[in-house]
C-alpha positions in Angstrom: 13.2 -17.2 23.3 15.9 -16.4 25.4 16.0 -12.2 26.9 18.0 -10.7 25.1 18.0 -12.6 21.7 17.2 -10.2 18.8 14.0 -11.4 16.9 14.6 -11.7 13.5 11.5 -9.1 12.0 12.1 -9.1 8.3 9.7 -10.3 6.0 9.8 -14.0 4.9 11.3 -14.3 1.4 8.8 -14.1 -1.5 6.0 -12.1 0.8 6.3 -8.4 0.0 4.7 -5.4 2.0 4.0 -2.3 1.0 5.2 1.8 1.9 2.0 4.0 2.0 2.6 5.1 -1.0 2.8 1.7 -3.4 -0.4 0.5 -1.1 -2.5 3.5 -2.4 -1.4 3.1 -5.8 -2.2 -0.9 -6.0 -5.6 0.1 -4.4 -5.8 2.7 -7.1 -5.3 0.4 -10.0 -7.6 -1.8 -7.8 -10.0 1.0 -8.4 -10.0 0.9 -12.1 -9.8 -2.6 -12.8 -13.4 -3.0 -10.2 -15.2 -0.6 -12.4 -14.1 -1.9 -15.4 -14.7 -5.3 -14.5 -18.2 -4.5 -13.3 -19.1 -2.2 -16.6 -19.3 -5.6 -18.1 -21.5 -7.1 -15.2 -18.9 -8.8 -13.5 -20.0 -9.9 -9.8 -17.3 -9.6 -6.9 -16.8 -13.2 -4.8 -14.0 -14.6 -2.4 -12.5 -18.0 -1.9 -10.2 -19.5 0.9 -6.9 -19.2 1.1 -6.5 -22.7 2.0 -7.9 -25.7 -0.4 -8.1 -29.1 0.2 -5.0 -30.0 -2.4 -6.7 -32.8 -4.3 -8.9 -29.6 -5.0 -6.0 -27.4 -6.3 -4.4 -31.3 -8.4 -8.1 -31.4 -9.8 -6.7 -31.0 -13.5 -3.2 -31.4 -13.8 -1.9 -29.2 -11.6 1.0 -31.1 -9.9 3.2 -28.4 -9.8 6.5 -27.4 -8.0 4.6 -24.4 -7.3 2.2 -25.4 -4.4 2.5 -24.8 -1.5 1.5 -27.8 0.5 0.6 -28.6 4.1 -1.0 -26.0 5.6 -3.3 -26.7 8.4 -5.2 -23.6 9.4 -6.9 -25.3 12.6 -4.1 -26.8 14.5 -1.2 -25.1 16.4 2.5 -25.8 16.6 1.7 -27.3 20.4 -0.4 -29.3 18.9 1.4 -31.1 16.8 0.3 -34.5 18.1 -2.8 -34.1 16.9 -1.6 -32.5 13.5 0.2 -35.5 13.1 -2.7 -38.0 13.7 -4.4 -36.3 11.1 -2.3 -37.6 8.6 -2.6 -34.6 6.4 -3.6 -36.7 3.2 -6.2 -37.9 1.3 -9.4 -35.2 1.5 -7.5 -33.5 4.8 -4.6 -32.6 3.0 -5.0 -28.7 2.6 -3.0 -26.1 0.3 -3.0 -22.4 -0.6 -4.4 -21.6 -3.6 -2.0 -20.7 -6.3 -4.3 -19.7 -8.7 -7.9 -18.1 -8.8 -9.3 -20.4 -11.9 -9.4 -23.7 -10.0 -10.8 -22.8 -6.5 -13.2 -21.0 -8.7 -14.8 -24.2 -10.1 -14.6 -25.5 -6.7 -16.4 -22.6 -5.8 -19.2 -22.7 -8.4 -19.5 -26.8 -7.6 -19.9 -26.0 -4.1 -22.8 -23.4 -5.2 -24.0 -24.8 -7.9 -28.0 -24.0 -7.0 -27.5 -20.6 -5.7 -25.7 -19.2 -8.6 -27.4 -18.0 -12.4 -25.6 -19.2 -15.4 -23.8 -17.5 -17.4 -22.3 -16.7 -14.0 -19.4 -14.3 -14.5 -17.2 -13.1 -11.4 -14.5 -11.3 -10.4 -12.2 -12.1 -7.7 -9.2 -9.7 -6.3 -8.0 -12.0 -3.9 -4.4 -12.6 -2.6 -2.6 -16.0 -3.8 0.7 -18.5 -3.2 3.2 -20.0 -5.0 6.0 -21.9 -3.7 8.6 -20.9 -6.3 12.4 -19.1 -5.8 11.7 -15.6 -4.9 13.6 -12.9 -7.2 12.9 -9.8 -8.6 9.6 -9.2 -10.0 8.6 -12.8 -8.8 6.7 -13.1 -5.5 5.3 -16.1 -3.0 2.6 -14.5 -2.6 0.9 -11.9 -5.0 -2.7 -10.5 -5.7 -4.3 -11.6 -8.6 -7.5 -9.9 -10.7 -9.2 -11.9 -12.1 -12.4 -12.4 -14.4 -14.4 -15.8 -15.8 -17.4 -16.2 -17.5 -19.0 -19.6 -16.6 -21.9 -21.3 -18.3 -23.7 -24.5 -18.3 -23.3 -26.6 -21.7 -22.9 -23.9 -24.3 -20.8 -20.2 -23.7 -21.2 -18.3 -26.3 -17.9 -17.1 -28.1 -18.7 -13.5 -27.8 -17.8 -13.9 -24.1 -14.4 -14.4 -25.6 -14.2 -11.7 -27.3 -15.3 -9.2 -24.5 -11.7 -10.2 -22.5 -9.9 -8.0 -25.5 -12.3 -5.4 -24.7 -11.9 -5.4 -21.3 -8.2 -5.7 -21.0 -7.7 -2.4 -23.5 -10.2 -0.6 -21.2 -8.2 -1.0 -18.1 -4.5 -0.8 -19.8 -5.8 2.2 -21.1 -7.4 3.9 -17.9 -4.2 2.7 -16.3 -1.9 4.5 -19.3 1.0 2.7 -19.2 1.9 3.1 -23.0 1.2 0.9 -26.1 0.6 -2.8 -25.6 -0.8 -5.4 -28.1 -3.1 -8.6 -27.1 -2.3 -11.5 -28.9 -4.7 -13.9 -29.7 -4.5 -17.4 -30.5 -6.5 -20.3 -30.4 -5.3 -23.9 -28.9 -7.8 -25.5 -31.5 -5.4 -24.1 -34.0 -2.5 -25.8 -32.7 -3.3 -29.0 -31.6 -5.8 -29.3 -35.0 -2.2 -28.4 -36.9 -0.2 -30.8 -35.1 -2.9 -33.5 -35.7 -2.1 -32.7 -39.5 1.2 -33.6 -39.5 0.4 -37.2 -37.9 1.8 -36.0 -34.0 -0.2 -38.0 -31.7 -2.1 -37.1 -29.0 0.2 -38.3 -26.2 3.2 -35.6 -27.9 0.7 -32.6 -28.6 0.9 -31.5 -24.9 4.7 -31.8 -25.3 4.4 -29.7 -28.3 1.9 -26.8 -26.9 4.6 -26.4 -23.7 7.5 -25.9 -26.0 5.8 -24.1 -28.4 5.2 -21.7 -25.3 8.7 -21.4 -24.8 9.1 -19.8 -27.9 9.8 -16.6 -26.7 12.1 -17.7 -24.0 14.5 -20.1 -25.2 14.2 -18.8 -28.8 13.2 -20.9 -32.7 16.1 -23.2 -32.4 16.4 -24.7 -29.0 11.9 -25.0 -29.8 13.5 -27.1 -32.3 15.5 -29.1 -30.5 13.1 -29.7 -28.0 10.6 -30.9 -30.0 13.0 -33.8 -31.4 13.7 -34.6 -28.1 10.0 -35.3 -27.7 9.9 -37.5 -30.9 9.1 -35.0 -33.0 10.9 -35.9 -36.4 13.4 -33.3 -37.6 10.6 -31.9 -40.7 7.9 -32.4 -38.4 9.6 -29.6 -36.0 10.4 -27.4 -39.0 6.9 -27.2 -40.0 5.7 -26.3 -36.9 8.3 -23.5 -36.4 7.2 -22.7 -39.4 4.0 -22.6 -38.4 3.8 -20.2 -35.9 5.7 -18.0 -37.2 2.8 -17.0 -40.1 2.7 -13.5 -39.7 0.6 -10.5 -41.4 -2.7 -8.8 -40.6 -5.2 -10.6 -38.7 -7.0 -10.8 -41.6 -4.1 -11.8 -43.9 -3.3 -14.8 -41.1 -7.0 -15.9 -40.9 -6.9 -16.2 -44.7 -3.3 -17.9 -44.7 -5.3 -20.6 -41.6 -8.2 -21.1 -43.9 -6.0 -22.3 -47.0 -4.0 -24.4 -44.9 -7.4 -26.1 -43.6 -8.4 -27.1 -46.9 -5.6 -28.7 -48.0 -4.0 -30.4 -45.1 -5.1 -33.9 -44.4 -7.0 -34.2 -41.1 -7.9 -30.7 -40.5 -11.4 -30.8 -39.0 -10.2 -29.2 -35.6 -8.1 -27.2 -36.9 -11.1 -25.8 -38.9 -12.8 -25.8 -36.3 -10.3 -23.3 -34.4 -9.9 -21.6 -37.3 -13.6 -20.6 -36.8 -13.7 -19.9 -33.2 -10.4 -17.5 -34.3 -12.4 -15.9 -37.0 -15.3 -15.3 -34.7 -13.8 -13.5 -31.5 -11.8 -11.7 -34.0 -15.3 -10.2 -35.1 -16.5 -9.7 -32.3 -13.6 -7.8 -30.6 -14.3 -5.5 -33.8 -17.6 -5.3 -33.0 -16.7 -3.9 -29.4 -14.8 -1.2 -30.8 -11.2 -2.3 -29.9 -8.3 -0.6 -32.0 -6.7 -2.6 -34.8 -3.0 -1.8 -33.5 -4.4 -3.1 -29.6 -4.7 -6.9 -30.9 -3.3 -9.5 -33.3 -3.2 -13.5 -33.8 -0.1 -14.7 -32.6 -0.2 -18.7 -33.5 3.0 -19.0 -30.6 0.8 -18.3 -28.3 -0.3 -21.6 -26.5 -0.6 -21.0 -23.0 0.8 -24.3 -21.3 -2.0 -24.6 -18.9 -3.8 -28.4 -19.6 -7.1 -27.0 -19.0 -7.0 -24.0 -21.5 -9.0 -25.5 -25.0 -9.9 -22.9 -27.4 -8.6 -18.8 -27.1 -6.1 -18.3 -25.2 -4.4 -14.5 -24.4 -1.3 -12.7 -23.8 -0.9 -9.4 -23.2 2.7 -7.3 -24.1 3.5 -3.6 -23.0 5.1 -3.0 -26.5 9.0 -1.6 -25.8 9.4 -3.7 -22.4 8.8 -7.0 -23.8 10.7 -8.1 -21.5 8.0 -8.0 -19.0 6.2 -11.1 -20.2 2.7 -10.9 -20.4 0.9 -8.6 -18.3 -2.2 -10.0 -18.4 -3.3 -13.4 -20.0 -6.1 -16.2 -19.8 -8.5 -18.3 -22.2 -11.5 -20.5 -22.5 -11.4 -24.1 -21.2 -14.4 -26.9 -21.5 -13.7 -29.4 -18.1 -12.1 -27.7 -15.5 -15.5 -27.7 -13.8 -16.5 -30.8 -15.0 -14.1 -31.9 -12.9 -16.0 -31.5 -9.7 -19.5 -32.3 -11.3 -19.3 -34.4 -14.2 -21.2 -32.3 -16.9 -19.5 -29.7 -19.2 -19.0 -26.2 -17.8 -17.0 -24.0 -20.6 -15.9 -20.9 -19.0 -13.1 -18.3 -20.5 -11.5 -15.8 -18.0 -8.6 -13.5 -18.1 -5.7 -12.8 -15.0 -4.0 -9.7 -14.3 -1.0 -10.7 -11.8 -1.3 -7.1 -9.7 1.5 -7.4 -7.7 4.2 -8.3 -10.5 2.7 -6.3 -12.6 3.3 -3.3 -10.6 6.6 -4.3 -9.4 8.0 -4.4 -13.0 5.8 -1.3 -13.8 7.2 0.6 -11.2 10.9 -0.4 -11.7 10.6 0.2 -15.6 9.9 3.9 -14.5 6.2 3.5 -16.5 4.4 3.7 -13.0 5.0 6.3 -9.8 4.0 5.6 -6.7 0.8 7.8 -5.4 1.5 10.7 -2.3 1.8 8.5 1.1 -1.1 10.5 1.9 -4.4 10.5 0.3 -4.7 14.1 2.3 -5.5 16.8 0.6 -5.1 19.8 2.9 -3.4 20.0 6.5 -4.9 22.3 8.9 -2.1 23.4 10.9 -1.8 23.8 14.3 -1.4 27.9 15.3 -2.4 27.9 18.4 -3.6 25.1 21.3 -6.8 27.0 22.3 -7.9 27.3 18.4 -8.2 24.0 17.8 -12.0 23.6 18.7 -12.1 25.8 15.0 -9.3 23.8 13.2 -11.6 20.3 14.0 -14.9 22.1 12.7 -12.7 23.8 10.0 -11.6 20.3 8.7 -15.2 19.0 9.1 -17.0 21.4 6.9 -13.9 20.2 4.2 -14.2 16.5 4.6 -18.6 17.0 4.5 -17.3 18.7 1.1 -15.7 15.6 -0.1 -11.9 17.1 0.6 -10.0 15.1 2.2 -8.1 16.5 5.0 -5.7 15.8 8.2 -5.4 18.0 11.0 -2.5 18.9 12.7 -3.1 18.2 16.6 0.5 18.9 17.7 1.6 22.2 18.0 5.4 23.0 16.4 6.8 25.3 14.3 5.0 26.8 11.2 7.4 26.2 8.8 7.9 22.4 10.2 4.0 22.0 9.5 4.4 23.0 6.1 7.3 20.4 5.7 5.2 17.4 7.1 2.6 18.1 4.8 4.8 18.4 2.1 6.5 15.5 2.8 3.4 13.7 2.9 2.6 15.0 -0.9 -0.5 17.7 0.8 -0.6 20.5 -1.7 -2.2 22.8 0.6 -2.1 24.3 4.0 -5.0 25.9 5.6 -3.4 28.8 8.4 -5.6 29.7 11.3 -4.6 32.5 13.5 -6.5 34.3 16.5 -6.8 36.9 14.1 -8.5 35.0 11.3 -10.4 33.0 13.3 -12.2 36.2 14.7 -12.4 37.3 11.5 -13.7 33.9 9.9 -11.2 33.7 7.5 -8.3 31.8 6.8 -5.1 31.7 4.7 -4.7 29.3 1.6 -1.3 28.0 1.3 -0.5 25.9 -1.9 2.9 24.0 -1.3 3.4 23.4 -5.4 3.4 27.0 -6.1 4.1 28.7 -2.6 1.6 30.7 -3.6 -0.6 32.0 -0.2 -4.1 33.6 -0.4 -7.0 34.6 2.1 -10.4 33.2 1.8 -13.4 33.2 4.1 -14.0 30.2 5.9 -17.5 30.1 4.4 -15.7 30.1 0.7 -13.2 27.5 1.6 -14.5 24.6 0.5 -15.5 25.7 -2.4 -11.8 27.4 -3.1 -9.7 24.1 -2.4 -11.7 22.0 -5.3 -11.4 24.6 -7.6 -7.5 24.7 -7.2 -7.4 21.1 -7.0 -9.3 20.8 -10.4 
């Protein structure tokens, strides 16, 4: 670089940063998704960053979104070298874009150190190579949760992700939201009905996904353009648009299973449907938090049985904020014997972007401070560092003001800073082991012995 050239500093499209503030309220919401997540015995792990991309292409996943050729080893002047390496094949390396398929990596990788059912939870930071815009990030932190078993999972693990999801939504209180449930059985068992074959039926689950996007009658068109004849397409528009009660739709599932021609795995889905349903019942989960929704298809290819999409109910325009489902051979994949798993994904960083500029979040103080001691006088501040030591062995947390300035510009910093109280120090009180108690919300000002002051802060705070 030449002296003198101005270095650009600000940060690369896509990759966001975080004020004080938004990082202590993400780390909040952290907070209560962790102790959720681990109320149901969900164990914390960590994968790369970087995966070896025929890793990340294991199941379908050729996307637009990776991003590819990332060599964590090599630098720039080395490039020789990088070059030699040829970066394909097995040396070919990635970022992650996703948590579900480094996660079977993971568990292949691990396989005799870990007990099955093995159910984890991961909170790590992923990348996607798509347009930045609003709301939509390069790279993001994703909270995840799958369940993992060898051979058999039963479906009751699917049914704890509704309960799980209204548990954190709800600690969170971000307003009514509704999970819909749906079953991928369901769909491709009804699309086997009507004489679609098996090389359209993906087609049809990623337009039926659309649904909400582009609307009933460009799903229409879409599916004709696939080879979908023109009644075929109304059926299925038909289709998943049955509405009603759950209990109404599981009915109106069952009749069409017994006299549609074909219907064994749609019978089949029908059953897995009916079962989660009872058991999200069982696990005490409002009526008006869930519903069948028979659009939902989550485009995925690994995703086989229930699948989930969660909408904050008045800001539908959101999208989901928070989805997932079961699959059978993602991790298969890896070691050639069936692996069912069902997880859920809460994208954290979108989530709070949108939540944020919907107005249905605030940002936390930039401070997790409590109480400021202020800075009265230089030669007091031997007291003012045991003062804000007896408050933080108390649990308060507390910053000390080391530079001395005017009172009232203390109280501004602190106030600025979203610290509700001040604690005032003078020669005076300090001889007399007291102190003033200054709360910044109500500019209300009291004197408390220093013994008592501990004990005075957390009962204001309360």
């Amino acid at each position: 670089m030449v002296k003198g050239d101005k270095i650009n500093f600000s940060t690369p499209s896509g990759f966001p940063e975080f004020l004080p503030s938004e990082k202590r309220l993400e780390l909040y919401l952290l907070d209560i998704i962790r102790r959720v997540f681990e109320s149901y015995g969900f164990t914390p792990i960590e994968t790369p960053a970087v995966e070896r991309l025929e890793v990340l292409q294991a199941k379908g996943n050729q996307g637009d979104n990776i991003i590819y050729g990332i060599n964590p080893i090599l630098p720039p002047n080395r490039q020789a070298e990088r070059d030699k390496s040829g970066e394909t094949g097995s040396e070919a390396r990635a970022l992650k874009f996703d948590q579900t398929v480094p996660l079977a990596a993971y568990i292949a990788r691990h396989l005799n150190k870990l007990t099955f059912p093995f159910a984890r939870y991961q909170t790590d930071v992923v990348f996607r190579g798509e347009r930045a815009k609003d709301g939509r990030f390069r790279q993001f932190r994703q909270c995840d949760i799958d369940v993992v078993a060898r051979r058999e999972l039963s479906l009751l693990y699917d049914a704890q992700m509704p309960a799980i999801i209204t548990e954190i939504f709800e600690a969170i209180n971000i307003g009514d939201f509704l999970i819909r449930i749906n079953n991928r059985k369901v769909l491709t068992g009804f699309f086997k009905s009507l004489g679609i074959t098996e090389n359209q039926i993906k087609s049809c689950i990623d337009i039926v996904d659309t649904l909400e996007k582009i609307g009933e009658s460009k799903v229409k068109q879409d599916l004709e353009k696939e080879g979908i004849a023109a009644e075929q397409a109304q059926k299925i528009i038909e289709f998943i648009k049955i509405d009603g009660s759950v209990d109404e739709i599981l009915d109106k599932l069952k009749h069409l299973a017994q006299n549609l021609p074909e219907t064994e795995q749609l019978s089949l889905g029908v059953s897995e449907l009916e079962t989660v349903i009872t058991g999200v019942r069982n696990l005490g989960v409002a009526e008006n938090r869930f519903c069948i929704d028979l659009s939902i298809a989550r485009g995925l290819d690994y995703y086989t049985g229930t699948v989930y999409e969660t909408t904050l109910l008045g800001h539908e325009a959101l999208g989901s904020i928070c989805s997932g489902g079961r699959y059978e051979e993602l991790v298969g994949v890896f070691l050639g014997e069936k692996m069912p798993g069902v997880g859920i994904s809460i994208g954290l960083t979108r989530l709070i972007s949108r939540l944020l500029k919907a107005g249905i979040l605030n940002t936390l103080a930039a401070t997790p401070a409590q109480v400021m001691v202020v800075n009265m006088q230089e030669d007091l501040i031997p007291t003012y560092l045991q003062v804000s030591q007896h408050l933080r062995q108390a649990g308060i947390n507390v910053t000390t003001n080391f530079d001395k300035r005017p009172l009232g510009k203390q109280f501004q910093l602190a106030d600025k800073q979203g610290i509700q109280f001040c604690v005032i120090i003078g020669s005076e009180e300090a001889a007399a082991q007291k102190s003033s108690l200054k709360d910044l919300k109500t500019g209300e000002q009291v004197e408390v012995l220093l013994e008592n002051l501990a004990e005075e802060v957390k009962r204001r705070l309360t």
